[in-house]
C-alpha positions as CSV (number, residue, x, y, z in Angstrom):
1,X,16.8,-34.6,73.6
2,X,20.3,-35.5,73.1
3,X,19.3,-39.0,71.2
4,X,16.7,-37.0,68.7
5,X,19.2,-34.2,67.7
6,X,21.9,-36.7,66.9
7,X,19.4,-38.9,65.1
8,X,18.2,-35.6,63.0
9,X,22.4,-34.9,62.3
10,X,22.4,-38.5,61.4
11,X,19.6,-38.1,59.0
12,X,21.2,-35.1,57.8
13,X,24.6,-36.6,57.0
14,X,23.1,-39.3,55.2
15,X,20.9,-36.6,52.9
16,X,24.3,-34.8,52.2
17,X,25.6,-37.8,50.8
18,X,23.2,-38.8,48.7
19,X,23.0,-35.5,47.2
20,X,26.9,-34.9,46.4
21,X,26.8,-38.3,45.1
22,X,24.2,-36.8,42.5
23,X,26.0,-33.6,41.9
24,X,29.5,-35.5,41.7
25,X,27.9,-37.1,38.0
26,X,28.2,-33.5,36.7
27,X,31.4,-31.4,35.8
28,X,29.4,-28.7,36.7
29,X,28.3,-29.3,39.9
30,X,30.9,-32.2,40.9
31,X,33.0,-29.6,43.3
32,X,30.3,-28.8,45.3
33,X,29.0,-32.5,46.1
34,X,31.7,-33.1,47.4
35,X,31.8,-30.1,49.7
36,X,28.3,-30.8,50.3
37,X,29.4,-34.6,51.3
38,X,32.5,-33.2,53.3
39,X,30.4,-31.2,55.3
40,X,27.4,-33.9,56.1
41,X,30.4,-36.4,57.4
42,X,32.2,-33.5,59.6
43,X,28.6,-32.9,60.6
44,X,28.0,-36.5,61.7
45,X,31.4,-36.6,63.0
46,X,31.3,-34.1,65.7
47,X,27.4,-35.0,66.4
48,X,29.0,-38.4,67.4
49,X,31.6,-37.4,69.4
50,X,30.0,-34.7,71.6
51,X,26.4,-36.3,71.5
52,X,26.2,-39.7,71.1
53,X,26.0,-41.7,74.3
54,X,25.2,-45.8,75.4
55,X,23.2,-45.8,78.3
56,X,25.1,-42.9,81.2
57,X,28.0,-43.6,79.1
58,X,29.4,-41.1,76.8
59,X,32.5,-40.9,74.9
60,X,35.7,-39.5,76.6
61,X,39.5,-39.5,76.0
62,X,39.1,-36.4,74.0
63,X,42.3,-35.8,74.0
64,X,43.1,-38.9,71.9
65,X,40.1,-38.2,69.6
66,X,40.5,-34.6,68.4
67,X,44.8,-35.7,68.3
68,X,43.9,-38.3,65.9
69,X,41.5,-36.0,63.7
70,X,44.1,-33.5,63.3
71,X,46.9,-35.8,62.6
72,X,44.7,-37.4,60.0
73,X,43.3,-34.3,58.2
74,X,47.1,-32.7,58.2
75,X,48.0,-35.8,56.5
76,X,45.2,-35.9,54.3
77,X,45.0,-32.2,53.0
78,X,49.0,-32.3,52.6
79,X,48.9,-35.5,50.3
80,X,45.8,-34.0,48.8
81,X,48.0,-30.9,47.7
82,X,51.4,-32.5,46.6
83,X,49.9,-35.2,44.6
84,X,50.4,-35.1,41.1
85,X,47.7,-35.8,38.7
86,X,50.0,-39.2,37.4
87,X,50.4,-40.4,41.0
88,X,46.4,-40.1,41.6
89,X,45.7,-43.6,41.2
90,X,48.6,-44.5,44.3
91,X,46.8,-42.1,46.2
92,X,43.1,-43.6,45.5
93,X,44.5,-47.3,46.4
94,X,46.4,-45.6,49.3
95,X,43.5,-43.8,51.1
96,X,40.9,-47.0,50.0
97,X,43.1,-49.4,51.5
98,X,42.8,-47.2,54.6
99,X,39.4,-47.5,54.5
100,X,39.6,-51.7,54.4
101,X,42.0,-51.0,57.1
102,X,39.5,-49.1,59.6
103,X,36.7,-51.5,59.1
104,X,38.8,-54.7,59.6
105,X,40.0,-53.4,62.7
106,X,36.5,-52.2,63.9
107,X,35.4,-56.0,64.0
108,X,39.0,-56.5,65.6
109,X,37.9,-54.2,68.4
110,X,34.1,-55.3,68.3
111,X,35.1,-59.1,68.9
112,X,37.9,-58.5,71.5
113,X,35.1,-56.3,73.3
114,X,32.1,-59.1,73.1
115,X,34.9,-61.8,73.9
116,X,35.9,-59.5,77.4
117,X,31.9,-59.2,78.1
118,X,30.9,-62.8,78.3
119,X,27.6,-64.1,77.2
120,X,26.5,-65.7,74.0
121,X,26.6,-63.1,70.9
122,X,23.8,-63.0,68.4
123,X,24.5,-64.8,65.2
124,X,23.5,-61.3,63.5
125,X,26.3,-59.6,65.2
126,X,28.9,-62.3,65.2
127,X,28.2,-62.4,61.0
128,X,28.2,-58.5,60.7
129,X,32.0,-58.6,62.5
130,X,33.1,-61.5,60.6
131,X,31.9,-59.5,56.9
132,X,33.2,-56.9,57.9
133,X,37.0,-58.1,59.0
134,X,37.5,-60.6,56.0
135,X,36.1,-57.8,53.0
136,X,38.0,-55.2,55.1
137,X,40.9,-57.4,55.6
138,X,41.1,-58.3,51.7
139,X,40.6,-54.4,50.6
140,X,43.3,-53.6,53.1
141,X,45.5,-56.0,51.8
142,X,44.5,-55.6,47.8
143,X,44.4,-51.7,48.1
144,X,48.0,-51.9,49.4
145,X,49.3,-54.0,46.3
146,X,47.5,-52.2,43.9
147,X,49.2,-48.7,45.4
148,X,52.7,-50.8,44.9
149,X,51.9,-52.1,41.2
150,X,50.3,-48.1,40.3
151,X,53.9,-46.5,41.3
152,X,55.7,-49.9,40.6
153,X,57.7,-51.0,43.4
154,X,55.7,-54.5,43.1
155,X,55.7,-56.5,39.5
156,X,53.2,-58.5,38.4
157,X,53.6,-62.2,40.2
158,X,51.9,-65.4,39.2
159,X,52.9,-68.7,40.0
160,X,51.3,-72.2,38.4
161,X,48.1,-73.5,40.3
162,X,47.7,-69.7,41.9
163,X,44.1,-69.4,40.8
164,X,43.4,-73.0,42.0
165,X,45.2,-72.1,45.6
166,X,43.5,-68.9,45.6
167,X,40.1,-70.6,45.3
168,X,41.2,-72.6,48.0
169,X,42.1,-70.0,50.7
170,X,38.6,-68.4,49.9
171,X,37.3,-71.4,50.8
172,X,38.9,-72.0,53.9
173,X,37.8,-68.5,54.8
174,X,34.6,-69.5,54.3
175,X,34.4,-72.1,56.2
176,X,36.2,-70.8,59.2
177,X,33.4,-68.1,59.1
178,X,31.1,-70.1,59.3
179,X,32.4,-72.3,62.1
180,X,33.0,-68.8,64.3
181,X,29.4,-67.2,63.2
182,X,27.5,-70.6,64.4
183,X,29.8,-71.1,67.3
184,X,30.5,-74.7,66.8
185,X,33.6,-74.6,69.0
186,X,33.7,-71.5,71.5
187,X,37.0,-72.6,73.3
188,X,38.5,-71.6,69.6
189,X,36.4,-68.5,68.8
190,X,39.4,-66.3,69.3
191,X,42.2,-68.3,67.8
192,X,40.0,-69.0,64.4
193,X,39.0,-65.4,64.5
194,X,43.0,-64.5,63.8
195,X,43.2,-67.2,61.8
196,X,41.0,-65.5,59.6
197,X,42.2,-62.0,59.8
198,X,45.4,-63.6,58.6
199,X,43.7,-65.6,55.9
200,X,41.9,-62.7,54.7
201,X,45.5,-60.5,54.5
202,X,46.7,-63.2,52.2
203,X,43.6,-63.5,49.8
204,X,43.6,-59.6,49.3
205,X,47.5,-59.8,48.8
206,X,46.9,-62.9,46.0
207,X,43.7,-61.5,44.8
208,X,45.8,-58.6,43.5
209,X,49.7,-59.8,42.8
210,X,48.9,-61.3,39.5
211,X,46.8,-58.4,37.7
212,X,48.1,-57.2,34.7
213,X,48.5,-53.7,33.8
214,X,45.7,-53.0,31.6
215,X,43.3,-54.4,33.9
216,X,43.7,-52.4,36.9
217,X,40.9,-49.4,36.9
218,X,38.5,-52.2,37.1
219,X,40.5,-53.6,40.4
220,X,41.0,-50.4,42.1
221,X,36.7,-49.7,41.5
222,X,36.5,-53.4,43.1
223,X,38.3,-52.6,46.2
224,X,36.7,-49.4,46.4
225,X,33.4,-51.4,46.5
226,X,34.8,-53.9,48.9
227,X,35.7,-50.7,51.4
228,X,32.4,-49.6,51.2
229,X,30.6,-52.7,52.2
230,X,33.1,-53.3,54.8
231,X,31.7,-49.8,56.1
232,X,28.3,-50.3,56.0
233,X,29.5,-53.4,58.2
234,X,30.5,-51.5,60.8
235,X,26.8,-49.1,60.5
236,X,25.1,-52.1,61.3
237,X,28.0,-52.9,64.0
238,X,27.1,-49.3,65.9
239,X,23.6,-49.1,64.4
240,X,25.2,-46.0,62.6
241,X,22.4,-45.0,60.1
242,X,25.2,-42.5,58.6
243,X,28.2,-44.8,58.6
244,X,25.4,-47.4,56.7
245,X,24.0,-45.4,54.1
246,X,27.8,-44.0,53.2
247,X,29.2,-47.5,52.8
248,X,25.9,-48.5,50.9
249,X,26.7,-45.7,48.6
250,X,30.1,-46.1,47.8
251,X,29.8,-50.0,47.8
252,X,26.9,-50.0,45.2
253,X,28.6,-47.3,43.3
254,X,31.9,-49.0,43.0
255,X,30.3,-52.3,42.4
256,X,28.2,-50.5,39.3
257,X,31.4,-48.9,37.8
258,X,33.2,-52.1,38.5
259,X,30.6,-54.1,36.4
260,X,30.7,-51.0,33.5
261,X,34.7,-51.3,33.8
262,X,34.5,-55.0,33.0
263,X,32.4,-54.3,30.2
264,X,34.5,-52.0,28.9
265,X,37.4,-54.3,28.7
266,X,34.9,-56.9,27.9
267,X,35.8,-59.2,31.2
268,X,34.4,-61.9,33.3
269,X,33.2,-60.5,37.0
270,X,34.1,-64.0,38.1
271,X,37.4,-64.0,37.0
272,X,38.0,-61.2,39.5
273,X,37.2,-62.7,42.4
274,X,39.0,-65.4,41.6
275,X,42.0,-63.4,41.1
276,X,42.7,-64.6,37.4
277,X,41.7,-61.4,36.4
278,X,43.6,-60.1,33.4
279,X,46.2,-62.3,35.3
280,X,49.8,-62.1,34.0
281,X,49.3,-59.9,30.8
282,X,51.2,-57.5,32.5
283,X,54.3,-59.5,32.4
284,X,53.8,-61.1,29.4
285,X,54.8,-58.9,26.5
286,X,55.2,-61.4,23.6
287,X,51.7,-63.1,23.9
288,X,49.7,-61.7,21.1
289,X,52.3,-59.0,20.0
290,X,53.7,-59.0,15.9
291,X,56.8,-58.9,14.9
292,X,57.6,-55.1,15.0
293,X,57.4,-53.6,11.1
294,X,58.1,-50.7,9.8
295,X,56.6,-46.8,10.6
296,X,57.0,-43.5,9.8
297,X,57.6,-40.4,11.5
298,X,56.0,-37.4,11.0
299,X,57.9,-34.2,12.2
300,X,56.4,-31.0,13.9
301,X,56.2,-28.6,11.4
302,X,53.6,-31.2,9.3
303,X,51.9,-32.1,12.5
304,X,51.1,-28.6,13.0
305,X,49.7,-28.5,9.0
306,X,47.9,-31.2,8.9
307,X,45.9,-30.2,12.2
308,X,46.1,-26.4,11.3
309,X,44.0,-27.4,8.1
310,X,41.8,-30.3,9.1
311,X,38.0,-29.9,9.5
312,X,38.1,-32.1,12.4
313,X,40.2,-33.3,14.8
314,X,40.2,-35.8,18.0
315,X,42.4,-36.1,20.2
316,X,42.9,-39.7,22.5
317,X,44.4,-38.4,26.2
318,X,46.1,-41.5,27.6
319,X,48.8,-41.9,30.8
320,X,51.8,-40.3,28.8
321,X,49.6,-37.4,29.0
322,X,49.4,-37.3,32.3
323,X,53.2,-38.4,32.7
324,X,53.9,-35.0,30.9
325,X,51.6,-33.1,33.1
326,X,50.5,-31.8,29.4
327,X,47.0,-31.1,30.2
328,X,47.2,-26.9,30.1
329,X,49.0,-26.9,26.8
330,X,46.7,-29.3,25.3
331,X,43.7,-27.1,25.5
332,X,45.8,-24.3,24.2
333,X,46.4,-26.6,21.3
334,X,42.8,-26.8,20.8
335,X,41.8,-23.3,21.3
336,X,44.7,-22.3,18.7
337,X,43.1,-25.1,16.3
338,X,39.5,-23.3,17.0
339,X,40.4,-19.9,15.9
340,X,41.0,-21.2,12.9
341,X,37.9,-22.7,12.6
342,X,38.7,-26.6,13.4
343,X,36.6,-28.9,15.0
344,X,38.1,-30.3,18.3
345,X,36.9,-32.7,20.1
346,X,38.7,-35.6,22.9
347,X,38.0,-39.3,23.0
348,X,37.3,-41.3,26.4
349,X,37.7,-44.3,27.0
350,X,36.3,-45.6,30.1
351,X,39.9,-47.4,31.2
352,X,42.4,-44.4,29.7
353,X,45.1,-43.9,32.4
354,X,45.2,-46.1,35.6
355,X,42.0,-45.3,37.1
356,X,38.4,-45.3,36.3
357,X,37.5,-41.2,35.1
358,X,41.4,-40.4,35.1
359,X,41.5,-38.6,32.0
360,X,38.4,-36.7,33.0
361,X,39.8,-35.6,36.1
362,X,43.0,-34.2,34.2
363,X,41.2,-32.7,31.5
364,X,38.4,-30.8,34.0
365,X,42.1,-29.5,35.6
366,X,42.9,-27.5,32.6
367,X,39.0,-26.4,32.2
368,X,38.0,-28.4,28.9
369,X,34.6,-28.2,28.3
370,X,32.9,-31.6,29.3
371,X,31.0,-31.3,26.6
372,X,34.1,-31.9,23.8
373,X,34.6,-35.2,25.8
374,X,33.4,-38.1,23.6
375,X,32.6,-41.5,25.4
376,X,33.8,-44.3,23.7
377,X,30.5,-45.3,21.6
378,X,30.0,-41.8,20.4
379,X,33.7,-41.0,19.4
380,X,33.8,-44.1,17.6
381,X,30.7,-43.3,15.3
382,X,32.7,-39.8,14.8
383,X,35.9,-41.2,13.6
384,X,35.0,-42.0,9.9
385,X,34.5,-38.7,9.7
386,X,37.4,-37.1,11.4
387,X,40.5,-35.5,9.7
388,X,43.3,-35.8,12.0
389,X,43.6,-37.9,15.0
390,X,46.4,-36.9,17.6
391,X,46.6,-39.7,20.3
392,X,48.8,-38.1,23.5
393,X,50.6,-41.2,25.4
394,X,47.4,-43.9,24.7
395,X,48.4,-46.9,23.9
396,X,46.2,-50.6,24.6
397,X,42.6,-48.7,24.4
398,X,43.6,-47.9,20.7
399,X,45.4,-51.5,19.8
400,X,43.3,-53.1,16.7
401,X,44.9,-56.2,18.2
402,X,41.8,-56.0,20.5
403,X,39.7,-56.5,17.0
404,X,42.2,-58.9,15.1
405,X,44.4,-60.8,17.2
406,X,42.5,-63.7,19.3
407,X,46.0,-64.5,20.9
408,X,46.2,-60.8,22.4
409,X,45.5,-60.6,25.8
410,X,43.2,-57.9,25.3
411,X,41.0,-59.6,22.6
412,X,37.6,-58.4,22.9
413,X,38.5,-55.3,24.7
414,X,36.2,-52.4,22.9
415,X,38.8,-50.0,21.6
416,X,38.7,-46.4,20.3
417,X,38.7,-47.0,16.5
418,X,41.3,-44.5,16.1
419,X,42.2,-46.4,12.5
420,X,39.1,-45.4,10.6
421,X,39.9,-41.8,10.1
422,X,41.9,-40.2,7.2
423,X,45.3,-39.6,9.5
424,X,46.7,-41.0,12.5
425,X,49.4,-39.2,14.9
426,X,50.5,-41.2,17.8
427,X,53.0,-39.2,19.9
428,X,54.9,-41.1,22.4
429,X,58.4,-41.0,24.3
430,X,59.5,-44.5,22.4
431,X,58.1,-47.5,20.3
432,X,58.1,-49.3,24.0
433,X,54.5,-51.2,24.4
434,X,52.1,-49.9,26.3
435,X,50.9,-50.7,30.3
436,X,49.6,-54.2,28.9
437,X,53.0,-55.3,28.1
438,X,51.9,-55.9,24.3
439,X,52.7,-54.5,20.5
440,X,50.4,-52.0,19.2
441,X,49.8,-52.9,15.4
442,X,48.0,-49.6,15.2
443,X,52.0,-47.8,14.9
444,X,52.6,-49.6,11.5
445,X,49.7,-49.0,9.4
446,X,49.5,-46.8,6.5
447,X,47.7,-44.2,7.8
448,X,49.8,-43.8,11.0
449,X,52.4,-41.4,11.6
450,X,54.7,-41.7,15.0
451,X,55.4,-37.9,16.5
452,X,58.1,-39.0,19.2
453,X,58.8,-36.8,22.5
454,X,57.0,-35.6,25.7
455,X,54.0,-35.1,25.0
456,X,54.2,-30.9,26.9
457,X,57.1,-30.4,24.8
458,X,55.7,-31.8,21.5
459,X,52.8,-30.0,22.4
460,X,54.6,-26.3,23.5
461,X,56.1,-26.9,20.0
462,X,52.8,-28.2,17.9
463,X,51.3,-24.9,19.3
464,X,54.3,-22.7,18.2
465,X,54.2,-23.8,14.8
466,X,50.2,-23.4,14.2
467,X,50.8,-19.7,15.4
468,X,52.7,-19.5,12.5
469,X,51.1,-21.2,9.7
């Protein structure tokens, strides 16, 4: 009786994912799937805990198990609530590399338990432990990195040959699996089995050091699908048809976005894995950059004309947005500009900000309308056509150098076309390049017009003046 009612929570939990993951694709609805998600995992959760059983065996040390879950949830809700929208992308590598961190050491726990029994292991379940310590292992590892790079404590680090020695240790990891999973030399099972937890550490740690700036949404999405494999790892592990299908979900999800994200900044997948991804163009702030010309400034009181009086206006959301915390007096901005009959609308791209959907997230904060959020194709058709565009702290995904310059490390990258309407207003804190390290060429063209300060300030200020005109 006990075995069918945990198998129905099971099948329950598993429903409950699949249908927040649908809900979270909507603005609309996004909220809810995730309490809808929430409440299938606490569901499956406490089913396990009080229910599930092997053999007369059940689970015990409650004590240790309900101590853990609050510890965990205290830590989770209060990092939850004092994040800041800018540090969101730490907190996203943080709690991912957690993730790695749990699966990795459920094959720890998994081997050290079928090394204690005795016996021959199935090749099946030796391969399933193995997958699941060396992608946990590396999104541990990676996630970690990432998190220091995101709040920068850890610069960008390359040194000659890495990608070579990096193809190298994965090959060694490889091999070593393969040697463990086939049992070729039992008297070693346990030292190669560290071996490769230690392997896998140092892959994840190289796979990430040399990423550049620019290119990091697409690695956070990658570990993110790396933790959810190395879940679904440990679902086959307990024969956990909950624990499968959510590390199914979120692996095939992060590996989709990570395939759009490297579309979008027009990458090679391969290069990824091989950790040469985007490799040292954080760091390397000449390589494609001009020699810096001239630009004008525009001040506040023409800012708020020219937008007061414009037809249509875009507005690009990038990090220094976020920086400022400048989401709430934006959409003031744009609901002063609306009552006086002026087209607003904001331009995405899919890598503004240092996370995949970060500027989405900040703008549903300060409740813009999802539909006056342009993707990148769309807002590009519309920019021939636009009067005014005000771009808030974005910086590489609106560099021509992506168009012009085949010595730019982000040549190819599709780019908001920013330059083809009739005025450009770039506000940032300084003429400083951007997160790729390079010169924007976009700052000293005709058309542009640099409006310098924080971008909530400039803004408080833009909206004070329209009042007025």
């Amino acid at each position: 009786m006990q075995d069918s009612l945990l198998s129905i929570i099971y099948l329950v939990g598993s429903v409950t994912f699949i249908i927040g993951l649908k809900m979270l694709s909507a603005p609309t609805t996004a909220r809810k799937g995730n309490l809808v998600a929430a409440a299938g995992m606490a569901l499956a959760v406490f089913g396990t805990i009080f229910l599930y059983r092997e053999g007369d065996t059940r689970l015990h040390n409650y004590g240790w198990i309900f101590s853990a879950l609050v510890i965990g949830s205290v830590v989770g809700v209060l990092a939850a609530k004092k994040v800041k929208m800018t540090a969101m992308p730490e907190m996203v590598s943080m709690f991912n590399g957690m993730g790695g961190a749990c699966a990795g050491l459920i094959s720890i726990i998994e081997f050290n338990h079928m090394q204690h029994a005795g016996g021959a292991a199935s090749v099946g379940m030796l391969l399933t432990i193995v997958l699941g310590l060396i992608i946990g292992s590396v999104s541990f590892a990676g996630s970690i990195i990432a998190w220091g790079k995101l709040n920068g404590k850890i610069k960008d680090k390359s040194f000659s040959g890495q990608h070579i020695f990096n193809l190298l240790i994965l090959g060694v990891i490889v091999v070593i699996a393969a040697v463990l999973v086939g049992q070729f030399v039992p008297n070693l099972q346990t030292t190669l089995f560290y071996v490769l937890t230690a392997l896998a550490l140092v892959y994840g740690i190289l796979f990430v050091l040399p990423i550049g700036g620019a290119d990091m949404p697409v690695v956070i999405s990658l570990l993110n699908s790396f933790t959810g494999v190395a879940a679904a790892c440990g679902g086959f592990l307990y024969n956990n048809p909950v624990m499968l299908t959510g590390g199914i979900l979120v692996g095939s999800a992060g590996t989709i976005l990570t395939i759009l994200m490297c579309k979008a900044m027009n990458r090679s997948l391969k290069n990824v894995l091989i950790g040469s991804f985007g490799g040292g163009s954080g760091s390397s702030a000449g390589g494609g950059a001009q020699q810096q010309g001239n630009y004008k400034e525009i001040s506040i009181n023409d800012t708020a004309v020219l937008l007061a009086y414009a037809n249509k206006v875009m507005i690009v959301p990038g990090y220094g947005l976020a920086v400022a915390q400048a989401q709430h007096v934006c959409h003031e901005l744009e609901s002063l500009l609306e009552e006086r009959g002026v087209e607003v609308k904001y331009a995405i791209h899919p890598v503004a900000g240092r996370m995949p959907g970060h500027m989405n997230v900040l703008l549903a904060e300060a409740d813009v309308s999802y539909d006056k959020l342009l993707e990148m194709e769309q807002a590009n058709s519309e920019f021939a056509t636009t009067d005014a565009v005000l771009i808030l702290g974005a910086n590489d995904v609106v560099n021509p150098a992506a168009k012009t310059d085949p010595g730019s490390p982000i040549y190819g990258m599709p780019i908001l076309e920013v330059e083809k309407a009739k005025a450009v207003i770039v506000n940032k804190r300084s003429m400083k390049p951007g997160y790729a390290g390079i010169e924007n060429e976009l700052f000293f063209q005709p058309k542009t017009s640099m409006l310098f300060g924080d971008a909530k300030q400039v803004l408080q200020q833009l909206a004070t003046e329209i009042k007025q005109v």
